[in-house]
N, C-alpha and C positions, 0 to 999 in steps of 0.2 A: 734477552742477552744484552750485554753492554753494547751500545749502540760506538762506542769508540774501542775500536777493534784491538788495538796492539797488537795480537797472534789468539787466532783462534786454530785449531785441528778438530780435522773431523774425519771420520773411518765411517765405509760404507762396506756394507757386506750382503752380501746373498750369492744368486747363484747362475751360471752364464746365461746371457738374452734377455737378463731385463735391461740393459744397457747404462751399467755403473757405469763404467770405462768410460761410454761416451760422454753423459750428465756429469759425473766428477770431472773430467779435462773440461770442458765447457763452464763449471763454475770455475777451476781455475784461469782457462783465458778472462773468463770474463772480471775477475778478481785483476789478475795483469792489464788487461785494457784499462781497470780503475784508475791504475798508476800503485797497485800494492804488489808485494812481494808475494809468490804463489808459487808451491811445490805441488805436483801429484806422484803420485805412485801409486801400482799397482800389482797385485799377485794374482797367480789364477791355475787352475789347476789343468792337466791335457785337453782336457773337452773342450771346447768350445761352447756347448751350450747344454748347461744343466751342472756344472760342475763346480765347483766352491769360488768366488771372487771378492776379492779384498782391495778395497782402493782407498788411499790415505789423500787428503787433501791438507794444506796447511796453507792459512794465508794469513798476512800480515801486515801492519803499515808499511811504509816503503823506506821508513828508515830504520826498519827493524830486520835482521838481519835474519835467514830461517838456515839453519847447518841441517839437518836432514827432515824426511815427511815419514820415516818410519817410528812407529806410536804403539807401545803398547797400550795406553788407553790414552784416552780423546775428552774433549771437552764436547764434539757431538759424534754421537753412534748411530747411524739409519742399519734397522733389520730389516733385510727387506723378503726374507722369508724365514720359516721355523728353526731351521739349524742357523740361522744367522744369530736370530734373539737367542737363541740358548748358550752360543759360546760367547757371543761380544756385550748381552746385559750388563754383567759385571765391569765390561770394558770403555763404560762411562765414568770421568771424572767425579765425585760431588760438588753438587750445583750445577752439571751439564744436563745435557738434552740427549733423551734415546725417542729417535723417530722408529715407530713402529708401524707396516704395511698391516692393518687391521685388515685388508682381503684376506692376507691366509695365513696370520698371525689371531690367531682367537686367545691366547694368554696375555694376560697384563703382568707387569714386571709388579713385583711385593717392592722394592726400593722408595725408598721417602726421601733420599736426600738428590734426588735425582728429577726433570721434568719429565712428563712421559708425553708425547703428543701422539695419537695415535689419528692416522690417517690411513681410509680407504685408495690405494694408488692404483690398483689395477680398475677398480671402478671408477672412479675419476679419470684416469686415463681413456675409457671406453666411452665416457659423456661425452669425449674430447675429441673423441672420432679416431683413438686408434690404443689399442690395449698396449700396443709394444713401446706406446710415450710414457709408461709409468715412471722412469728416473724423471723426464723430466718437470713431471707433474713434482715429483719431491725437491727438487732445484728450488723451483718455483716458490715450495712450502718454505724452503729453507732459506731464501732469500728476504722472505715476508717477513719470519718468524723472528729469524735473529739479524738481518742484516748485514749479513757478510758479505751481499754485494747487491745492488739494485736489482728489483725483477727489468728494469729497462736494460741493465748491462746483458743479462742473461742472453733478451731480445736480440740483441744489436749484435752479438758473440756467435749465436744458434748459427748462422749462414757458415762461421768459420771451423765448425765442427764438422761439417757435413764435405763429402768429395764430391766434385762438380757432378758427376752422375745422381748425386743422390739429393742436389738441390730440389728437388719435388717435395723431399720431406720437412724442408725448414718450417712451414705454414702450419702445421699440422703440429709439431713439433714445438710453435712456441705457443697455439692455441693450449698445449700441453700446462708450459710454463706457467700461464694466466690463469690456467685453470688450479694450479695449486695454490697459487699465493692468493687467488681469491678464497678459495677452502679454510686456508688459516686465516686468512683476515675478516672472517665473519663474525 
């Protein structure tokens, strides 16, 4: 992707407990710590865990101005399970990026005007020493991939997502990060 940003958007979708929520706010902090302009948002359904989640990210140079982050399609779409890639395939831009979780995503999108990146997240995540780091193994990809914000901002951000109770998991957490954006940069 153009490595000089102006405004990119991107939509992540799947389904409660793989922790979009948190990976999307954490690429937007870490987009704002850049010094750019960073929206999220998010929709989700009563569940808590297993039930449909949609989180918009929008970031942008810092003199470019973002009026909302809700997107009916995006320049990048992460499926990060079955029902994801089926309704939000189409809800990539052309010339954008659909990230695909190939653990439990076994179809390839038919689109040609489209990049497909297809990464194993939940096995990566598990080499990584914790299956439930998969968003941010995808972070990780997507900071490598397209540049939207450095894997070191990521790094430097990870502590500011987490509540002091849960500082045990940064470690772990950004072993997660390293471990995607090494995956894409092979």
């Amino acid at each position: 992707m153009d490595t000089k940003l102006k405004e990119q958007d991107m939509l992540f979708a799947g389904f409660g407990g793989q922790g979009l929520q948190l990976s999307s706010l954490l690429l937007t902090i870490a987009a704002a710590n850049e010094g750019k302009n960073a929206l999220h948002y998010s929709e989700y359904t009563g569940e808590v865990r297993g039930g449909i989640i949609i989180c918009t990210v929008v970031v942008a140079d810092a003199e470019r101005q973002i009026f909302s982050p809700k997107r009916e399609k995006a320049q990048v779409v992460v499926a990060m399970s079955r029902s994801a890639f089926q309704r939000y395939e189409n809800a990539v831009r052309p010339g954008g990026y659909l990230f695909v979780n190939s653990s439990l995503i076994p179809t390839e999108t038919n689109r040609d005007d489209i990049t497909a990146v297809y990464i194993p997240f939940n096995d990566l995540a598990r080499e990584a020493g914790d299956e439930r780091t998969l968003s941010m193994v995808l972070v990780g990809a997507i900071a490598q991939k397209l540049g939207t914000v450095s894997v070191q901002s990521l790094l430097d951000a990870t502590p500011e997502v987490f509540p002091p109770h849960r500082q045990r998991l940064v470690p772990t957490n950004q072993k997660a990060i390293c471990r995607g954006a090494a995956y894409v940069g092979q």
